[in-house]
C-alpha positions in Angstrom: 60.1 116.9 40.3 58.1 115.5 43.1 56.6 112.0 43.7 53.3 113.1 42.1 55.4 114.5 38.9 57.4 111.2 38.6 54.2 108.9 39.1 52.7 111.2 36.4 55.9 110.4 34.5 56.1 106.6 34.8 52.1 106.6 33.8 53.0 108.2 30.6 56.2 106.9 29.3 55.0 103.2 30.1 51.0 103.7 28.7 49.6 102.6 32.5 47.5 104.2 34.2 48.2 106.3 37.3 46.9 104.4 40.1 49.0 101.2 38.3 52.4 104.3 38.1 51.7 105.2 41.9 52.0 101.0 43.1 55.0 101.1 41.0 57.0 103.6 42.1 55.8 102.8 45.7 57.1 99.1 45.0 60.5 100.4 44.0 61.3 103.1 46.5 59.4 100.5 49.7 62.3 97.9 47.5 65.3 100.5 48.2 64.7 101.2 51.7 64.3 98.0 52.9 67.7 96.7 51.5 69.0 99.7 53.1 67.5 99.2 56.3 69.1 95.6 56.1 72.6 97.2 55.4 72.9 96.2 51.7 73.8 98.1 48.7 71.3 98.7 45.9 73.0 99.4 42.0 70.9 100.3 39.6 73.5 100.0 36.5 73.6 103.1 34.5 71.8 105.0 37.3 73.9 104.7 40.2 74.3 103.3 44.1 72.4 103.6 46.8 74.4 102.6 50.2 74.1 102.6 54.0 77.4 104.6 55.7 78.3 105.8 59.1 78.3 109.3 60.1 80.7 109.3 63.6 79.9 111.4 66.5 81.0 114.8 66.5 80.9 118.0 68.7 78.5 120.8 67.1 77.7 124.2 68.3 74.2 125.4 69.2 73.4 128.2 66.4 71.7 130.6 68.7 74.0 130.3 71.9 77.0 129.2 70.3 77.3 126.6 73.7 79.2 123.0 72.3 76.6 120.1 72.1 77.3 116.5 71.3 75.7 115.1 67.8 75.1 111.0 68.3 76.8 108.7 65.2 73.7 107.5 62.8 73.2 106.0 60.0 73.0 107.8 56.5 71.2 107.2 53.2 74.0 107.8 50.5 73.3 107.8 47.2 76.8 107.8 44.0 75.9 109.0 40.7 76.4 106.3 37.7 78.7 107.1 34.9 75.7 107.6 32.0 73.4 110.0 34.7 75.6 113.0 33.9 74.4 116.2 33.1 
């Protein structure tokens, strides 16, 4: 499913109309990346967590030369499944 399948999606299961789906969805996903951004934790109860972690730095190699190159530490989007979203 992509953005356009779940704005579809929204639109029908809540009887709005597209355009109204499309500001929705936009709303929640601007909502989660924000609170990210600022370092906070997002649970949706019954759908899971969204969280910020921190990926250290690390040596890699270079696929195509095999040489060793140095991968900065970041920041990471994680994302833990709630209990009831289980296939």
């Amino acid at each position: 499913m992509n953005k356009g399948d779940l704005v579809n999606s929204v639109a029908e299961k809540a009887s709005i109309s597209k355009a109204d789906a499309e500001k929705a969805v936009n709303a929640v996903t601007d909502s989660i990346a924000d609170a990210l951004k600022e370092g906070d934790k997002v649970s949706l109860v019954g759908f899971g967590t969204f969280s910020v972690s921190d990926r250290a730095a690390r040596t890699g190699r270079n696929p195509q030369t095999g040489q060793p190159i140095q991968i900065p530490s970041k920041k990471v989007a994680k994302f833990k499944a709630g209990s009831s979203l289980v296939l």
